[in-house]
C-alpha positions as CSV (number, residue, x, y, z in Angstrom):
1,X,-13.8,-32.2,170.5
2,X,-14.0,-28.4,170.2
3,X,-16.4,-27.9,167.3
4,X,-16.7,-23.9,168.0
5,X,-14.7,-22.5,164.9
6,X,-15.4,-25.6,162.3
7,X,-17.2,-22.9,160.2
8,X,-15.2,-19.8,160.8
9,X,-13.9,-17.8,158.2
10,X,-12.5,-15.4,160.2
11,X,-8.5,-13.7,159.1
12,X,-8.7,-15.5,155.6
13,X,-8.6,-14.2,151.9
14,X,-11.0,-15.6,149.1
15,X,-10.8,-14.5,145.4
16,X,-14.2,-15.2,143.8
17,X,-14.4,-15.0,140.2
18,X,-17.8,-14.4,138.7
19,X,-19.0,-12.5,142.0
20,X,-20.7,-10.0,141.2
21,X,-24.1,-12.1,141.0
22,X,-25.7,-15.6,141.2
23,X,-24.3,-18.3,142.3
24,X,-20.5,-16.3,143.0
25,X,-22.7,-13.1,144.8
26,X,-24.1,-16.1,147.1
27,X,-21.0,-17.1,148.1
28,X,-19.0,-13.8,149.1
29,X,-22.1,-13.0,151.1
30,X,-21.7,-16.7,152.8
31,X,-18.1,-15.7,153.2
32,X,-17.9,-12.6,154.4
33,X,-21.1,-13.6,157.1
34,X,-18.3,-16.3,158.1
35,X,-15.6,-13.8,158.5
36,X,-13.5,-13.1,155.4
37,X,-12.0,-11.1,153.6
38,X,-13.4,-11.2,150.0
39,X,-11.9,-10.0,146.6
40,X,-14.4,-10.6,144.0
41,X,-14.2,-10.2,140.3
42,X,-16.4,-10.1,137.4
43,X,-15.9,-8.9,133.5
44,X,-18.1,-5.9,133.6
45,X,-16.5,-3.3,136.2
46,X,-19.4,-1.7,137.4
47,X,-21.6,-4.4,138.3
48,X,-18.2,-5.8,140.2
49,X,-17.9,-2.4,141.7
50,X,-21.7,-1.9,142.9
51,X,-21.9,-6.1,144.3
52,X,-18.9,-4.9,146.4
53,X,-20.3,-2.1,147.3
54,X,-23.4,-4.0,148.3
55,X,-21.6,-6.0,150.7
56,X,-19.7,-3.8,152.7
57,X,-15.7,-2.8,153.1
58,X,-14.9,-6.4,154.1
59,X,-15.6,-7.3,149.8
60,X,-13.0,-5.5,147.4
61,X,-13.6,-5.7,143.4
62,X,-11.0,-6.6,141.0
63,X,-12.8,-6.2,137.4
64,X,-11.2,-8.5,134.8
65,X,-11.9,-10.8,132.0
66,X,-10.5,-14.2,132.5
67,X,-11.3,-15.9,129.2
68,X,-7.7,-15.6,128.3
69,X,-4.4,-16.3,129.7
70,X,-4.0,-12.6,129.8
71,X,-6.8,-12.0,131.3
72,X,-5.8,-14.9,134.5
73,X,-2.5,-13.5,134.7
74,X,-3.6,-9.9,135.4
75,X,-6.0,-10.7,137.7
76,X,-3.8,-13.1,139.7
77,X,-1.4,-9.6,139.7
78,X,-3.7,-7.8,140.4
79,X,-4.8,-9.3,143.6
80,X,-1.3,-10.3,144.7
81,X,-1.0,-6.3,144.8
82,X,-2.5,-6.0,147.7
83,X,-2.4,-9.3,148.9
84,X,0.4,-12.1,149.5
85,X,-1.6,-14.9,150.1
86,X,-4.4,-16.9,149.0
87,X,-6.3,-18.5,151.2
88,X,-9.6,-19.8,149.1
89,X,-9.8,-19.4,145.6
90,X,-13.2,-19.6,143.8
91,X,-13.1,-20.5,140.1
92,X,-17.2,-19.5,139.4
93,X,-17.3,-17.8,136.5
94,X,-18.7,-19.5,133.9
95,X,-20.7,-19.4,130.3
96,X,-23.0,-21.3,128.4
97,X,-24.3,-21.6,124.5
98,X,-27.5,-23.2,123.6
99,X,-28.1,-23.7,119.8
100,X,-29.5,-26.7,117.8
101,X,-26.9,-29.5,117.2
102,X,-26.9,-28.5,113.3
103,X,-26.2,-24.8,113.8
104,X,-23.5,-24.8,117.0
105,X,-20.9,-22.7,116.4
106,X,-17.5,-22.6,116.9
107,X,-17.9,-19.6,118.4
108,X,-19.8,-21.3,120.9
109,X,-17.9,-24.4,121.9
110,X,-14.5,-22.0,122.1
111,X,-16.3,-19.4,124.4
112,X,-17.6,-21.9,126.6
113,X,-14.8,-24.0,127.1
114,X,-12.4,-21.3,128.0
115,X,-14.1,-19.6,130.5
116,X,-15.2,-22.8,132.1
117,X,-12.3,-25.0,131.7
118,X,-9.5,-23.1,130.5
119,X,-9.7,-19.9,132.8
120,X,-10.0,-22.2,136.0
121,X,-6.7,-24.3,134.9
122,X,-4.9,-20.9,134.2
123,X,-5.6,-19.1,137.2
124,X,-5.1,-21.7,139.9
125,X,-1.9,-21.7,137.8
126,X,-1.2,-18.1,138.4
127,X,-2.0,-18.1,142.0
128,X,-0.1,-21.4,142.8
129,X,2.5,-19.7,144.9
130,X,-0.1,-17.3,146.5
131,X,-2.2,-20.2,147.2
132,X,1.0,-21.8,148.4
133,X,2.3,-19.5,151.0
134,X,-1.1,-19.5,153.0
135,X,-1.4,-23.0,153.3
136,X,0.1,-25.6,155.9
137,X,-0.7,-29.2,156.7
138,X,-3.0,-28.2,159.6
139,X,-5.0,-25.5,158.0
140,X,-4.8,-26.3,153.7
141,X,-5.4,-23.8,151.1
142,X,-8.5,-24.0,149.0
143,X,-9.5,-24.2,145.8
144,X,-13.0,-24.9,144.8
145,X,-14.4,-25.0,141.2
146,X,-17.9,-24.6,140.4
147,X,-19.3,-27.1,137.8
148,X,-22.8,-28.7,137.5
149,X,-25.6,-31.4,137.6
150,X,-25.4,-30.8,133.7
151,X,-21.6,-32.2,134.0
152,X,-23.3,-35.3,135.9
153,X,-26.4,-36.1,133.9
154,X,-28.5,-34.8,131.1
155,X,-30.6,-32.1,130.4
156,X,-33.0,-31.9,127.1
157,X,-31.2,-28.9,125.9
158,X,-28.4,-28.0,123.1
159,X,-25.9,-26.9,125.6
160,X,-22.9,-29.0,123.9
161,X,-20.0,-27.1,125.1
162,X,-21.9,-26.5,128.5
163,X,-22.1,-30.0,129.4
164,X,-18.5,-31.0,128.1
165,X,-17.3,-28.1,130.2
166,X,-19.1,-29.2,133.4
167,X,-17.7,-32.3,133.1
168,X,-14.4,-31.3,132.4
169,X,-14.0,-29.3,135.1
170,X,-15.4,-32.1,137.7
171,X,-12.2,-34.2,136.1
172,X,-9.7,-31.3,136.4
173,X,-10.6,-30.5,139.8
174,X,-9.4,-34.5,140.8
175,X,-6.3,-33.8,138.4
176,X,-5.8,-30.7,140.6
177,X,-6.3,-32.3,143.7
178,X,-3.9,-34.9,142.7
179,X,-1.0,-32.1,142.3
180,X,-1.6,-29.8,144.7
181,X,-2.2,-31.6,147.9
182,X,1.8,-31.8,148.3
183,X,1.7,-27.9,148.6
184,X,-1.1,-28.6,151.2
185,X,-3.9,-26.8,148.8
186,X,-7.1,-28.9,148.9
187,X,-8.9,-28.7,145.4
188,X,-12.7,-29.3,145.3
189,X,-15.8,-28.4,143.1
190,X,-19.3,-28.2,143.7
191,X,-22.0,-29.2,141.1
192,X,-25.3,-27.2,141.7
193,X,-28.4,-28.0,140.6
194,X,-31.3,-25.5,140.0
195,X,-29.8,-21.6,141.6
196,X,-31.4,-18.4,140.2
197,X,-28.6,-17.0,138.1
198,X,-28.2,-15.4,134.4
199,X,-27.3,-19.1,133.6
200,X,-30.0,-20.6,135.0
201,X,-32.8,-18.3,133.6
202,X,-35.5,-21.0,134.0
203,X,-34.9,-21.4,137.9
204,X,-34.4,-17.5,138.0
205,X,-37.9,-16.1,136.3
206,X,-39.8,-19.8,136.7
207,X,-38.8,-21.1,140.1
208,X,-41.8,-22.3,140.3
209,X,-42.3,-24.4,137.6
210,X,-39.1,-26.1,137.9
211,X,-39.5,-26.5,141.2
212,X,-41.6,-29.0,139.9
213,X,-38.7,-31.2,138.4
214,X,-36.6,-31.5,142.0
215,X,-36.9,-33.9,144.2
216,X,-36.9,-31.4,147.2
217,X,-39.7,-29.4,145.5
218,X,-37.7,-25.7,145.5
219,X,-35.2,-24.4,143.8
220,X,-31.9,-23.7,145.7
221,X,-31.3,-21.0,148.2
222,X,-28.7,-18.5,148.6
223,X,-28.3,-19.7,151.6
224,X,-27.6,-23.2,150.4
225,X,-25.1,-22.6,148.7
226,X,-23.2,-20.4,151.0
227,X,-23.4,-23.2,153.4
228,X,-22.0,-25.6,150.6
229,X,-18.7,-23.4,150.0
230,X,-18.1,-22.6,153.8
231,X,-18.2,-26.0,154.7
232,X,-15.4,-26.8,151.9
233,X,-13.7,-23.4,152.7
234,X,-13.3,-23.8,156.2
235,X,-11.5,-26.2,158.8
236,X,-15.0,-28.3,158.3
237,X,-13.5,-29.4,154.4
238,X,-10.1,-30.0,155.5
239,X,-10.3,-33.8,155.1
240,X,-12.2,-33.4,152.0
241,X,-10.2,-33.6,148.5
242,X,-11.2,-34.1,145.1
243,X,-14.6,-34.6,145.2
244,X,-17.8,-32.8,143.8
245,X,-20.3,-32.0,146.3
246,X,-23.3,-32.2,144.4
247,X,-26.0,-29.4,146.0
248,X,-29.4,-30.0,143.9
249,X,-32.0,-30.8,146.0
250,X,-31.8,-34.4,144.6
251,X,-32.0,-34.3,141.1
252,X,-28.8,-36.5,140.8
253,X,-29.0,-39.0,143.1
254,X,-32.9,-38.7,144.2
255,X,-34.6,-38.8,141.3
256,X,-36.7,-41.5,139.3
257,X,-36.2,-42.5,136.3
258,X,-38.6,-44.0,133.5
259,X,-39.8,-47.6,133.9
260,X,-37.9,-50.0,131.4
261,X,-41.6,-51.3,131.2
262,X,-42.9,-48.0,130.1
């Protein structure tokens, strides 16, 4: 058993979307470390521009906003421009709403649900063929959706469409997997748990009191989630499809409920 390259990224194409920070910025640094080539693409320009500045000529922006079919269609051109396959694509970019049950907005599910849901669906869509023409029985294409904990369990706050969203996606993504394994593509999501992101303001600017809440007793680590998406991205996920790997430091599956005895 040659275990050498189980990791390696090396001569494959990723498209991130959302990279330009947090949880997307984590992994095109992972990526790249492992030896791809990394397009990465964000809504506002200049933030996609400086984050692929930040990490070197092996990271290439494509600014575009995704919350439309429009908007999935010209970015899946836009990278097929310089590109004619796909070999990982990233669906991260994501939104959330929080407003008392009494005063959500439509505004807010519509948002929400688009970008997380919608936008995924359409761009896989998009980038079918691309995703197609780099893959092969022996070494799969990816896709990898990013959902949530909050798709899995609850949290105490008025995040409606957030939650529907995350769950949603965990669904598609087996719905996905169903379909596209013929064309050898291999469609997984990941569900983190507590990351420093503009999402995730509470684990960003009080890690440590919600440190307090995981079973681990940190909050999540770039580096934790690179690992995560390189083990799906590379030959190490090849046998893996349709699942969420949940990376959360146990709040899922380690974590104790209240006593029915109170």
């Amino acid at each position: 058993m040659d275990v050498r390259g189980l990791f390696s990224l090396e001569g494959r194409t990723a498209l991130i979307t959302g990279g330009s920070r947090g949880i997307g910025r984590m992994i095109a640094e992972g990526f790249i470390a492992q030896g791809a080539k990394v397009y990465i693409s964000a809504r506002k320009a200049d933030a996609c521009n400086a984050t692929a500045k930040a990490l070197g000529p092996n990271c290439i922006s494509l600014p575009a906003d995704i919350s439309t079919v429009a908007g999935c269609t010209a970015l899946a051109d836009a990278y097929q421009a310089n590109e004619r396959s796909l070999d990982i694509l990233v669906n991260n970019a994501g939104a959330a709403w929080g407003v008392p049950f009494e005063e959500f907005p439509e505004s807010g599910w519509d948002k929400v649900m688009n970008i997380n849901v919608k936008s995924p669906f359409f761009l896989t869509q998009k980038l079918h063929q691309t995703l197609k023409a780099a893959a092969s029985a022996d070494r799969p294409a990816k896709v990898i959706n990013i959902g949530s904990v909050d798709g899995i369990r609850l949290n105490p706050w008025d995040t409606y469409s957030y939650h529907a969203s995350k769950a949603a996606i965990h669904y598609l993504t087996k719905r996905l997997a169903a379909r596209l394994i013929t064309d050898h593509i291999n469609v997984t999501a990941i569900a983190p748990g507590a990351f420093a992101s503009e999402i995730n303001r509470a684990a960003r600017d009080r890690p440590d009191a919600v440190a307090n809440a995981v079973p681990s007793g940190r909050v999540g680590r770039d580096e934790d989630m690179a690992a995560a998406a390189i083990y799906l991205a590379a030959r190490s996920g090849d046998y893996v499809v349709g699942d969420t790997l949940v990376v959360d430091g146990g709040l899922v599956n380690a974590q104790l409920g209240a006593s029915i005895d109170g």
